[in-house]
C-alpha positions in Angstrom: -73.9 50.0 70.7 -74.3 46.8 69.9 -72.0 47.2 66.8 -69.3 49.1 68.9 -69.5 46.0 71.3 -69.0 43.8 68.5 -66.1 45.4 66.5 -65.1 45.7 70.6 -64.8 41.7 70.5 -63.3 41.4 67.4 -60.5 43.5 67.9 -60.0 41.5 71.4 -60.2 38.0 69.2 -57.9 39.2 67.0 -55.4 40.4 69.4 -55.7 36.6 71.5 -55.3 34.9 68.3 -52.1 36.7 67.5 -50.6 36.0 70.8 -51.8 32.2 70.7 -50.1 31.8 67.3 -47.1 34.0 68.3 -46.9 31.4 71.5 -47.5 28.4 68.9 -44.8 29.8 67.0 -42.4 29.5 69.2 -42.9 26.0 70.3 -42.4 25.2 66.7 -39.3 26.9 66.4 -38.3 25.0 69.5 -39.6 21.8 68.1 -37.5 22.6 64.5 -34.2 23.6 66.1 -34.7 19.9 67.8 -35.2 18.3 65.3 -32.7 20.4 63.0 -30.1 19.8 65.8 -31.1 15.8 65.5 -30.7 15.8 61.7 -27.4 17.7 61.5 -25.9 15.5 64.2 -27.8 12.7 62.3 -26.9 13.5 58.8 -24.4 16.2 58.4 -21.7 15.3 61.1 -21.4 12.0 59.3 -21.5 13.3 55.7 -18.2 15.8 56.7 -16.9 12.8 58.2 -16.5 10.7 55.4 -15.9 13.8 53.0 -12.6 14.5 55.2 -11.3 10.7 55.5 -12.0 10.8 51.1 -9.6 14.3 51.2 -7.6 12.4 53.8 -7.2 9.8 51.1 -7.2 11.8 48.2 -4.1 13.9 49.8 -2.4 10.8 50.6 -2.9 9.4 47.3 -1.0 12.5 45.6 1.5 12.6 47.8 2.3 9.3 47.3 2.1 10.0 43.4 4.2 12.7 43.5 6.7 11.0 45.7 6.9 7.8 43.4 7.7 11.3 40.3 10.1 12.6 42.4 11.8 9.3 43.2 11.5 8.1 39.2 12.6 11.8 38.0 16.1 11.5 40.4 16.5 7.9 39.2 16.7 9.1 35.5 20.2 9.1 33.8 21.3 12.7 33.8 22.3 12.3 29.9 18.6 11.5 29.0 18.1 15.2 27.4 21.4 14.4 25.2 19.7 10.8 24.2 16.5 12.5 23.5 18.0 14.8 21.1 19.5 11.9 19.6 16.8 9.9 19.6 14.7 13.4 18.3 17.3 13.6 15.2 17.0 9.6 14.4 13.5 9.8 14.2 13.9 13.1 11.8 16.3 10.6 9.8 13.9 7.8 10.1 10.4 10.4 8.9 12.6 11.6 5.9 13.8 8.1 4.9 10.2 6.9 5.6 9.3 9.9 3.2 12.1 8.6 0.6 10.8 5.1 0.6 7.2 6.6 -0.2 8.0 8.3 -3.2 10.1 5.8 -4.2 7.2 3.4 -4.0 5.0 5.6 -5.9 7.1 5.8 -8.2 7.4 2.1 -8.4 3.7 2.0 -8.7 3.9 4.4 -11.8 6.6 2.1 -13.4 4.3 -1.1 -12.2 1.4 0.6 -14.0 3.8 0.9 -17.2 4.8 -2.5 -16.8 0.9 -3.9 -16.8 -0.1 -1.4 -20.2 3.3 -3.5 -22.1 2.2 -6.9 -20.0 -1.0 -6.4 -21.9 0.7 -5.3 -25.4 2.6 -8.3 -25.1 -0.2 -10.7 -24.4 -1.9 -9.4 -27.3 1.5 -10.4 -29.2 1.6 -13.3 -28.0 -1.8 -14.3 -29.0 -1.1 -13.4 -32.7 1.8 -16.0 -31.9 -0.7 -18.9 -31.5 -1.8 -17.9 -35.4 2.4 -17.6 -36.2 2.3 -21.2 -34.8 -0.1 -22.5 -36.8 1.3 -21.1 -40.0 4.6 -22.8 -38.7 3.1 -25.7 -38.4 1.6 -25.8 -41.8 5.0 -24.2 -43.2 6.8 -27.5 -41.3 4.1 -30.1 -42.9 4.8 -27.9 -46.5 8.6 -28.6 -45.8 8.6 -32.3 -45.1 6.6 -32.4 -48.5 9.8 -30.5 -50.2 12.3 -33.1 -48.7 11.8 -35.7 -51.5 12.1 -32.4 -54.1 15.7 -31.4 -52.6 17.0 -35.1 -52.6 15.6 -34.9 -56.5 17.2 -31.4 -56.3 20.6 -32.8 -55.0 20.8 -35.9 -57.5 19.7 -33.3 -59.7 23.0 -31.0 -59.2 25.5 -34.4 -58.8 24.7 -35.1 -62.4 24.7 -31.4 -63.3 28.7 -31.6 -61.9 28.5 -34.9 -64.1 27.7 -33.5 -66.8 29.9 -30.8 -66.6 32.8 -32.8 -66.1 31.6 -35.0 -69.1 31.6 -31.3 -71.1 35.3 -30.5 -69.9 36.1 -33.7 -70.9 34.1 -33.3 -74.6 36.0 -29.7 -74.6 39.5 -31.2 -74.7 38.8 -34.0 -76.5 37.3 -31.5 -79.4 40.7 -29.4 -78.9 42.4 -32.6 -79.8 40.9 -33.5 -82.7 40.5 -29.3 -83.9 44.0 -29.7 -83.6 44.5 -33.3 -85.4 42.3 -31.5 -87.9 44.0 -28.5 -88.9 47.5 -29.5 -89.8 46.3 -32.0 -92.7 43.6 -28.8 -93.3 46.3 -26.5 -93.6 48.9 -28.2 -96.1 45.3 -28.5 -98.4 44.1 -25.2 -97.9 48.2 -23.8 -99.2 47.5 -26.5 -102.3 46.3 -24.2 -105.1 42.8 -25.0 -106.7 42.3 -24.2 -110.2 39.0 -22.7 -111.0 
C-alpha cells in the first residue's frame, strides 16, 4: 500500500509540475513578446526606415539619370547615325591604311636588313682600302723617285728629235754628194778599160 501511495504521489507531483511549468511558460511567452515587441520597435522599425529613404534615394537617383539620357539623347543631332557611318567607313580607311603602312614598314625592315649585310660588305672593302692606301702611298714615294728619270727621259727624246733632224739633214746632204758623184762616175764607167 505503501507503494500504491507512493506511485499515488508521484503521479500527483508530476501533474503539479506540469501545470507550474505550463503557467511559467506562459509568463515567458508574455515576457518574449515584450521584449520582441521592444526590439522590433527598437531595431526593425528603424532598420526599414532607413532601407526605404536609401530606395527613396536610389529611385531618385535613376530617375534623375535617366532624365539627364533622355534630355542628352533628344539634344543629339538627328544626322549622327549618317556621321557614324562616315566616321565607321574612315576608320575602315584609316585600319587598312594603318595595315598598308605596316607592311610597307616590314618591308622596309627587310630592305634595312639588306642594307646592314652590304654596310658590312662594304666596311670590309673599305678596310682592304687602308692596305690600297698604303701601297698608294709607296707607289707615290716610288713616283717622285721616277721624276728625275722622265726629265732624263724627256732630254733623252729632245736629242732623239735632234738627232733625227741631224740624220734628215746627213740624208740630203748624202743625196747631194751621191748625186755629185755619179755624173763624173758615169762618163768613167762608159770609158772602155783594156784588160
Amino acid at each position: 500500500m505503501t507503494d500504491a501511495n507512493k506511485s499515488t504521489k508521484k503521479v500527483e507531483d508530476e501533474e503539479v509540475m506540469i501545470t507550474s511549468s505550463i503557467s511559467d511558460l506562459e509568463k515567458m511567452l508574455e515576457g518574449v513578446e515584450k521584449n520582441t515587441n521592444t526590439k522590433f520597435e527598437r531595431f526593425f522599425l528603424p532598420a526599414l526606415a532607413v532601407f526605404s529613404a536609401i530606395v527613396i534615394g536610389m529611385f531618385t537617383i535613376i530617375y534623375s539619370i535617366t532624365s539627364d539620357m533622355t534630355r542628352l539623347a533628344n539634344s543629339m543631332d538627328p544626322n549622327m547615325g549618317g556621321n557614324m557611318t562616315a566616321m565607321v567607313s574612315s576608320v575602315e580607311k584609316v585600319s587598312n591604311s594603318v595595315a598598308k603602312m605596316t607592311n610597307s614598314v616590314t618591308y622596309m625592315q627587310k630592305n634595312f636588313d639588306q642594307v646592314n649585310k652590304n654596310m658590312t660588305i662594304i666596311a670590309s672593302k673599305l678596310d682592304n682600302l687602308d692596305s690600297i692606301s698604303a701601297d698608294l702611298t709607296h707607289v707615290s714615294a716610288k713616283m717622285d723617285a721616277l721624276e728625275p728619270m722622265l726629265i732624263n727621259m724627256e732630254e733623252m727624246n729632245k736629242n732623239m728629235t735632234t738627232m733625227q733632224d741631224s740624220m734628215q739633214w746627213m740624208q740630203r746632204d748624202l743625196s747631194i754628194l751621191r748625186a755629185s758623184f755619179s755624173r763624173p762616175m758615169s762618163v768613167i764607167n762608159k770609158m772602155p778599160f783594156p784588160f
